[in-house]
C-alpha positions as CSV (number, residue, x, y, z in Angstrom):
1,X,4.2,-10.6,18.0
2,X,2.2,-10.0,21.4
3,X,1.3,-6.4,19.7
4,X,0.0,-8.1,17.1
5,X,-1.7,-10.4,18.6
6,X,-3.1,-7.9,21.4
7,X,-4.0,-5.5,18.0
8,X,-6.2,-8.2,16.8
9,X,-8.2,-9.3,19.8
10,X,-8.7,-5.8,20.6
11,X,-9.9,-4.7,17.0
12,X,-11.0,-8.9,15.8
13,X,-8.6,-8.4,13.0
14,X,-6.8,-11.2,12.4
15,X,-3.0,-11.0,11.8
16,X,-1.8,-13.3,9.3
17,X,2.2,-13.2,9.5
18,X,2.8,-15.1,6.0
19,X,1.1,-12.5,4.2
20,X,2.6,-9.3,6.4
21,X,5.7,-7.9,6.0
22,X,8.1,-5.4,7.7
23,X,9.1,-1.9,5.9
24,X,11.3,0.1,8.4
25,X,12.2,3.6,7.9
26,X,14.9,5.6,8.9
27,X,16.1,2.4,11.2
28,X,19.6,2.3,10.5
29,X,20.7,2.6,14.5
30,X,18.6,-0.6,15.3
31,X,19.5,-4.5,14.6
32,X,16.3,-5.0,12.8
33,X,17.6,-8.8,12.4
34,X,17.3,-9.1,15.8
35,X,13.8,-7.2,16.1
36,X,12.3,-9.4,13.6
37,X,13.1,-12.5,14.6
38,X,9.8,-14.0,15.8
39,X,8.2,-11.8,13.2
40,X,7.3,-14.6,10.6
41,X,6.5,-12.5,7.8
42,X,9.0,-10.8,4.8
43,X,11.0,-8.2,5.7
44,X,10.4,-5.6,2.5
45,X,12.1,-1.9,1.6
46,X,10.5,1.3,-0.5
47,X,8.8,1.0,-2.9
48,X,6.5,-1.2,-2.1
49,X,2.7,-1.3,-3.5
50,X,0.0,-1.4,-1.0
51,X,-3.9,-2.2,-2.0
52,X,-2.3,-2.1,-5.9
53,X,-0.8,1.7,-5.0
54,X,2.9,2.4,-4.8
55,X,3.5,4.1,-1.7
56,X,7.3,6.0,-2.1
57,X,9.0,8.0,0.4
58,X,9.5,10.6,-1.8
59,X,7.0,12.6,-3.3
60,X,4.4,10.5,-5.7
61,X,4.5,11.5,-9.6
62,X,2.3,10.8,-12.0
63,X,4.3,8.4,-13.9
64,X,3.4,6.7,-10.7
65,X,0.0,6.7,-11.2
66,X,-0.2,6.4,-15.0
67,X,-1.2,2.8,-15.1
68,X,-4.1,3.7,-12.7
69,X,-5.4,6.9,-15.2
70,X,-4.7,4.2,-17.9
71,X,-6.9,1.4,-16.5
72,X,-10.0,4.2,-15.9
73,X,-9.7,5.0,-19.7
74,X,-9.7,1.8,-20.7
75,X,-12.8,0.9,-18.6
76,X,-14.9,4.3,-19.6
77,X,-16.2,4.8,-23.0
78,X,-15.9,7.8,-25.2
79,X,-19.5,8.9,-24.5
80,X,-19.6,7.9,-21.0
81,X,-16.5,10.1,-20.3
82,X,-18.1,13.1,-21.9
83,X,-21.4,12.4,-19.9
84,X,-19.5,12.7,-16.2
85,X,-18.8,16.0,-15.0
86,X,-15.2,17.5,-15.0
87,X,-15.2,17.2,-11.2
88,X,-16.5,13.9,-11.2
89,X,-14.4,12.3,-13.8
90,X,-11.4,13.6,-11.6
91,X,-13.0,11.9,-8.3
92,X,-12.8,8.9,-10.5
């Protein structure tokens, strides 16, 4: 917690430990019970969706991503979709 807290006066983000959560990887040698005990948040495993994008530790698919490609369609219409470039429509 004194990371944390030191994390946030340095950067003035402000931590809020109901709303964080811990995702170890590869820590099977240490007592995590016993590392997060002050921690306050969840404890979570892979996985996990971060800013609405699933984050895996293997390699990300498309049928990952599909309900992403899916919401874009939805939101462009036929003739705005033909106006945008190749390149562009891909950057979206």
């Amino acid at each position: 917690l004194e990371i944390l807290k030191l994390f946030g006066d340095s950067t003035g983000l402000c931590i809020n430990q109901q709303k964080s959560s811990a995702i170890p990887i590869r820590c099977d040698d240490v007592a995590l019970d016993h590392v997060l005990l002050n921690f306050g948040g969840g404890r979570a495993s892979f996985p996990f969706r971060y800013l609405g994008l699933p984050v895996t530790t293997a390699r990300t698919r498309l049928v990952h991503l599909q309900f992403i490609l899916d919401r874009i369609r939805a939101r462009l219409a036929g003739w705005k979709g033909k106006l945008i470039p190749l390149a562009g429509r891909r950057v979206l």
